[in-house]
N, C-alpha and C positions, 0 to 999 in steps of 0.2 A: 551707569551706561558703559557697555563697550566701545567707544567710540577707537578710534586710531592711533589719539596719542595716546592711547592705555593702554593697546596693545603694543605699540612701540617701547611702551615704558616697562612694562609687564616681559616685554624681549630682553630689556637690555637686564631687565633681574637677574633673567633666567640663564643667561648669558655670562653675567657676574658670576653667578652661580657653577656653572661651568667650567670657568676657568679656573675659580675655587678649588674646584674638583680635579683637574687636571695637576692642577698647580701641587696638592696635594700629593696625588699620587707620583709624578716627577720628583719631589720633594727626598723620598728616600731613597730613589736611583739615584741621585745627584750626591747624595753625601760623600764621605771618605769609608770606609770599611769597617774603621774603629768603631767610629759613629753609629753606623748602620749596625752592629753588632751587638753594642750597648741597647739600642734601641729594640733593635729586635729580640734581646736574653728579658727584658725589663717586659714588653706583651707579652712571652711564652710564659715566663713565671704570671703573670695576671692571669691566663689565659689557664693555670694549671690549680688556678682559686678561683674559677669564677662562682662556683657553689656557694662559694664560703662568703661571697662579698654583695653586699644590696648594693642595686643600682640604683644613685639618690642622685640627680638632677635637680630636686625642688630648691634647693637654697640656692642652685645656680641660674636656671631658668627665672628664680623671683627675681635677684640684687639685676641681671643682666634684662631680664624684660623693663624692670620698674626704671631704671637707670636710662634706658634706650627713652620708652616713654615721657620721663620728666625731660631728657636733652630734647626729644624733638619736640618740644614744646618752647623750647627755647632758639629753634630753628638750626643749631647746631649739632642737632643729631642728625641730619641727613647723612651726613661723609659716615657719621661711626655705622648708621642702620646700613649703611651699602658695603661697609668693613664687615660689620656683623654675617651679612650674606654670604661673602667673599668665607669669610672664616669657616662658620658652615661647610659650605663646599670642600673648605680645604683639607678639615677635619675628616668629611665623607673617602676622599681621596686618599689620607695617606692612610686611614681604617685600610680600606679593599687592599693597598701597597702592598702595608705590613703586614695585614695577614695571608697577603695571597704568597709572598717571600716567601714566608716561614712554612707553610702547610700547602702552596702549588694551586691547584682547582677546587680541593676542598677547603682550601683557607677563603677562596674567593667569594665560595655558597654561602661558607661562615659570616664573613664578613656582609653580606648582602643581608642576611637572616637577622644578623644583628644591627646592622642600619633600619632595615623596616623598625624591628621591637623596640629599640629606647631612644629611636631618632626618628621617625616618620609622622608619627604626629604632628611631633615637635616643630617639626621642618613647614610641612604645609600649613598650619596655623600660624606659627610665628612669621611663615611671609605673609598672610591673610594680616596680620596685625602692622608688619612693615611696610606694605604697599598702604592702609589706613594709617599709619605713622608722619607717609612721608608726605600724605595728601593732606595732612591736618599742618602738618609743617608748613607747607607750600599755602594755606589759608591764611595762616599766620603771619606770614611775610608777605603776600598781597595784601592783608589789612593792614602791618606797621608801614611799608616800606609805599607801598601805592594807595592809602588811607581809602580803601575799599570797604565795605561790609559784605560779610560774608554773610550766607544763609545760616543760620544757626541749628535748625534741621539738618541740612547736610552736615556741620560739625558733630553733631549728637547721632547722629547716623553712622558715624564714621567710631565714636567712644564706644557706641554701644555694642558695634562688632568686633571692636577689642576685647571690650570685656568678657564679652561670648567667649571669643579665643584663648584668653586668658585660663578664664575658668575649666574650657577643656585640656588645655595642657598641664593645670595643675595637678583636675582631678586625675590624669593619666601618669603623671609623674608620682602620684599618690600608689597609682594601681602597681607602676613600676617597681617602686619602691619593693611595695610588700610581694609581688608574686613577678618580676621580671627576671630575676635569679632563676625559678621555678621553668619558665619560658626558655630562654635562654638555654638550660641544659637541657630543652630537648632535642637540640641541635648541635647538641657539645660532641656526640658520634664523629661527627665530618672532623674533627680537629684531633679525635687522639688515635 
């Protein structure tokens, strides 16, 4: 159900999220010059191998999904799943930064082109499984803490869109794998 605290709550993700992102991108104006210079010479060399390099997310998306899911089970994965979010964003923001720095307007397409291809999926599924994370969390702790029973339906309701989720990001991180390199440089134009 969409009811109002779920939109509310669905706000303030999205919102986290946001700031994330904000937070991100401020992230490499705010440094020192050194800093920003290191940082920036260390993307342009990546950025001059991307051909040469697979994009492999599956052993990162596994230990960090499987790790988020066993903590909010434990109910102290809320704060990390809403850190998770936060980081996300933050990650998306200082991408667009550094490459808009380094390459101007077409660093900025670049960057966008390249958030969709090895992060868009990722993104809207992985909140589809954090918003179902943080609701199974919140069961959990009205059964220990106010000895309620919960529907069990609705808890298996809530796993089994996980797992859905799951299984899309991996098979995508699979696809990544082998042909995101391939994707990837057909947008390599805007950068060199």
């Amino acid at each position: 159900m969409w009811t109002s605290p779920n939109k509310k709550f669905f706000l303030f993700l999205i919102i986290l999220f946001l700031v994330g992102i904000i937070t991100g991108y401020l992230f490499l104006i705010n440094l020192n010059e050194s800093n920003t210079e290191i940082i920036l010479d260390n993307i342009n060399n990546w950025l001059l191998l991307v051909d040469e390099n697979k994009i492999n997310f599956l052993t990162l998306h596994a230990i960090t999904l499987s790790l988020l899911i066993i903590l909010s089970l434990l109910i102290i994965g809320i704060p990390i799943l809403l850190f998770n979010i936060f980081y996300n964003g933050f990650t998306l923001g200082f991408i667009v930064s550094s490459l808009s720095h380094i390459f101007g307007f077409k660093g900025f397409v670049f960057a966008l082109f390249y958030i969709i291809i090895t992060k868009g999926i990722y993104l809207f599924f992985s909140l589809i499984i954090f918003i179902a994370l943080i609701k199974v969390a919140i069961l959990y702790f009205k059964k220990i803490v106010k000895h309620t029973n919960f529907n069990k339906d609705i808890f298996f309701t809530y796993y089994k869109r996980i797992l859905f989720c799951l299984v899309i990001i991996f098979v995508y991180d699979i696809i990544l794998y082998f042909f995101g390199t391939n994707i990837l440089s057909i947008f390599k134009f805007l950068i060199n």
